[in-house]
C-alpha positions as CSV (number, residue, x, y, z in Angstrom):
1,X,-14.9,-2.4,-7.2
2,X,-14.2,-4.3,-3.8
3,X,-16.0,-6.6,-2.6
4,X,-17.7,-5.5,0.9
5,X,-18.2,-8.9,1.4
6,X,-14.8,-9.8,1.8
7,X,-14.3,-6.7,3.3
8,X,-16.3,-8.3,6.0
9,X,-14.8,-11.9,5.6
10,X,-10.9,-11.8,4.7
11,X,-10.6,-7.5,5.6
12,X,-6.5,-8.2,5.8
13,X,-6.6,-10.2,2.4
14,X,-8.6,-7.8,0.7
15,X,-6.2,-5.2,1.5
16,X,-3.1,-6.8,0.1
17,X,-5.1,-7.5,-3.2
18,X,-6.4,-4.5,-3.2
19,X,-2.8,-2.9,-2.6
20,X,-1.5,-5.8,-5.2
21,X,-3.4,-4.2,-7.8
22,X,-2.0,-0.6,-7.5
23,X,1.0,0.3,-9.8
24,X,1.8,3.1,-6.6
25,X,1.2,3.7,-3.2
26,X,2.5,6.5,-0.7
27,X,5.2,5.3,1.3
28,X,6.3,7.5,4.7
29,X,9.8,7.5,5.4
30,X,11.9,6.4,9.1
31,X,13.2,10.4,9.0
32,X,10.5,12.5,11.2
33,X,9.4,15.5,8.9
34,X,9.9,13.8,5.6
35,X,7.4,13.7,2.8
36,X,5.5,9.9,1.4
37,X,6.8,9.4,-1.8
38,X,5.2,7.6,-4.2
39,X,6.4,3.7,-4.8
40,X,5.5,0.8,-6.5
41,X,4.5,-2.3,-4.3
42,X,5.8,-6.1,-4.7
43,X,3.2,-7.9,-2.7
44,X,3.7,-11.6,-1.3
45,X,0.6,-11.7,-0.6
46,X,0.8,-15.2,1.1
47,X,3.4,-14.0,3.7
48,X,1.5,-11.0,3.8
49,X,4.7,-8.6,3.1
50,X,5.3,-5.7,0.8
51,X,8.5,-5.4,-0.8
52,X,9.6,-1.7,-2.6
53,X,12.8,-1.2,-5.1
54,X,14.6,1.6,-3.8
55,X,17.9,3.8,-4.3
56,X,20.4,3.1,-1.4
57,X,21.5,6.4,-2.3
58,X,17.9,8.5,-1.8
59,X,16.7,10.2,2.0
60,X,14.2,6.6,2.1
61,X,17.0,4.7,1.3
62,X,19.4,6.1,3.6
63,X,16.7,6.4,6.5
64,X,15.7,2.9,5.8
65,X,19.4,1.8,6.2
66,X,20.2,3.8,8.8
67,X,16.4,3.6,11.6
68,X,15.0,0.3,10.3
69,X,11.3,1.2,11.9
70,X,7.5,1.8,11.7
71,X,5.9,4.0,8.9
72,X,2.6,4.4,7.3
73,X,1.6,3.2,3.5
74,X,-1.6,5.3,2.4
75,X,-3.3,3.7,-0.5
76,X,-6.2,5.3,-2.4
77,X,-8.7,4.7,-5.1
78,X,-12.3,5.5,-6.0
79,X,-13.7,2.4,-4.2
80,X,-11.4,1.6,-1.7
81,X,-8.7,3.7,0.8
82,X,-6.2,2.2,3.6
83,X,-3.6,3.5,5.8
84,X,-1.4,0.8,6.9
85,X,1.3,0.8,10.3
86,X,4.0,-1.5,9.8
87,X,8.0,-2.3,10.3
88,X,10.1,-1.1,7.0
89,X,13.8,-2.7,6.9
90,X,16.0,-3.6,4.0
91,X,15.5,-7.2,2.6
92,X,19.1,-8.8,1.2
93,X,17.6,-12.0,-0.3
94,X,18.2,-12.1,-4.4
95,X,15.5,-14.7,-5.1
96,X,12.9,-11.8,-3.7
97,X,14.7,-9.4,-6.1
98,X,14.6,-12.0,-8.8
99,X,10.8,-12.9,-8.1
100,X,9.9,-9.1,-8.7
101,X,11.8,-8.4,-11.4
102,X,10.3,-7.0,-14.5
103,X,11.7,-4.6,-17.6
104,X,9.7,-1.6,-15.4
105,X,11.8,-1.8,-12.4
106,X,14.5,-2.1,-14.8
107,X,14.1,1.3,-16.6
108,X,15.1,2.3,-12.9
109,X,18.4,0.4,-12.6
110,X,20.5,0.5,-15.8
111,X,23.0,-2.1,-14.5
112,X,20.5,-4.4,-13.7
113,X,20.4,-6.8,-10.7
114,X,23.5,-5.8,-10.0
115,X,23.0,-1.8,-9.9
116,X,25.0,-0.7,-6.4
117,X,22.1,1.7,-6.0
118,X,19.4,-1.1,-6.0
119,X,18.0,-1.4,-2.6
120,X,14.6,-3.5,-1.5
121,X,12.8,-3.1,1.0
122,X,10.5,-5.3,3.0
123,X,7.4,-3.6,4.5
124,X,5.9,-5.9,7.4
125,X,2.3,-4.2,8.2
126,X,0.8,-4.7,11.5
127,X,-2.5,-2.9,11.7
128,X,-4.7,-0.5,9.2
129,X,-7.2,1.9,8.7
130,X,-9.6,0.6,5.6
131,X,-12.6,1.7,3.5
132,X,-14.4,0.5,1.1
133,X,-17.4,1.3,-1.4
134,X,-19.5,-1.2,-3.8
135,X,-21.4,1.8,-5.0
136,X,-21.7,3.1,-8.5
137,X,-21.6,6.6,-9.1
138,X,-25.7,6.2,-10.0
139,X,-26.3,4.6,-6.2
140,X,-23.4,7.2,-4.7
141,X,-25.8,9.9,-6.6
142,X,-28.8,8.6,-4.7
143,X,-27.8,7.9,-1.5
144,X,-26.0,11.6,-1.0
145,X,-29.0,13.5,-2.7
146,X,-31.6,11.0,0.0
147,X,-29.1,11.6,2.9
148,X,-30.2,15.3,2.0
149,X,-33.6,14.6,1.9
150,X,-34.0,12.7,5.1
151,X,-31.2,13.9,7.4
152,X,-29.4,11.2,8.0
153,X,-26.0,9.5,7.0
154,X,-25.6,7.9,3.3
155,X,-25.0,4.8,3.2
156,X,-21.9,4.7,0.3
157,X,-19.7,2.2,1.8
158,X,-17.7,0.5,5.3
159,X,-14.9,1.3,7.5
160,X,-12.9,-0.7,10.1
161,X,-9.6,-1.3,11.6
162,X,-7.8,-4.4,11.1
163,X,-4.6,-6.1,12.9
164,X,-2.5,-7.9,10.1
């Protein structure tokens, strides 16, 4: 459950934790009209970057290759939901691949490291859309059947934009 109090604090730290913490997000692609797909984030959470093992070979890869650019990352869970802008290119540097590295993103890449398919890519965001709950479901319960009662908004959680 997030803290709101960070939320309120460190909003742009929360958010790479909170994405830090998530074996996927949705991940839009440079190709107008194509579908997010579902990756797994690498967050540097210091430089404040996402990085994303990819197939040179797939429509992300190729777009990424070809229109280096701005897309959207939507992350979701019960207690907290972003929508992050930022710059997508490929990243080249092996100690980032080497740093990441683990037998998951293995399974994807039989040859290893050295797979010609394996592509990374560096996701720079810039600004966001966040929310965020500390409810329970016993205090979400409450505050939608009061919000009923009284007529006015439940209080279940905050919302904001941030710059990154």
């Amino acid at each position: 459950m997030p803290s709101l109090d960070k939320f309120e604090t460190d909003p742009q730290a929360q958010l790479l934790s909170e994405i830090n913490g998530a074996r996927c997000v949705m991940l839009g692609s440079p190709k107008d009209g194509e579908h997010m797909q579902p990756m797994s984030p690498q967050v540097d959470e210091e430089a404040q970057v996402i990085y994303f093992y990819s197939d040179r070979f797939s429509g992300l890869g190729k777009a990424v290759i070809q229109d280096p650019t701005h897309v959207h990352l939507c992350h979701i869970d019960d207690d907290y939901q972003a929508c992050v802008k930022g710059y997508i290119e490929t990243h080249h540097d092996q100690s980032t691949i080497d740093r990441f590295w683990n037998p998951i993103v293995g399974a994807w890449y039989p040859q290893g490291k050295s797979d010609p398919k394996l592509l990374m890519l560096k996701f720079t965001p810039e600004n966001a859309a966040v929310w965020a709950s500390d409810k329970s479901t016993i205090e979400f319960v409450y505050e939608i059947a009061k919000a009923n009662f009284t007529n006015q908004m439940p209080n279940v959680g905050a919302s904001k934009e941030i710059h990154i």
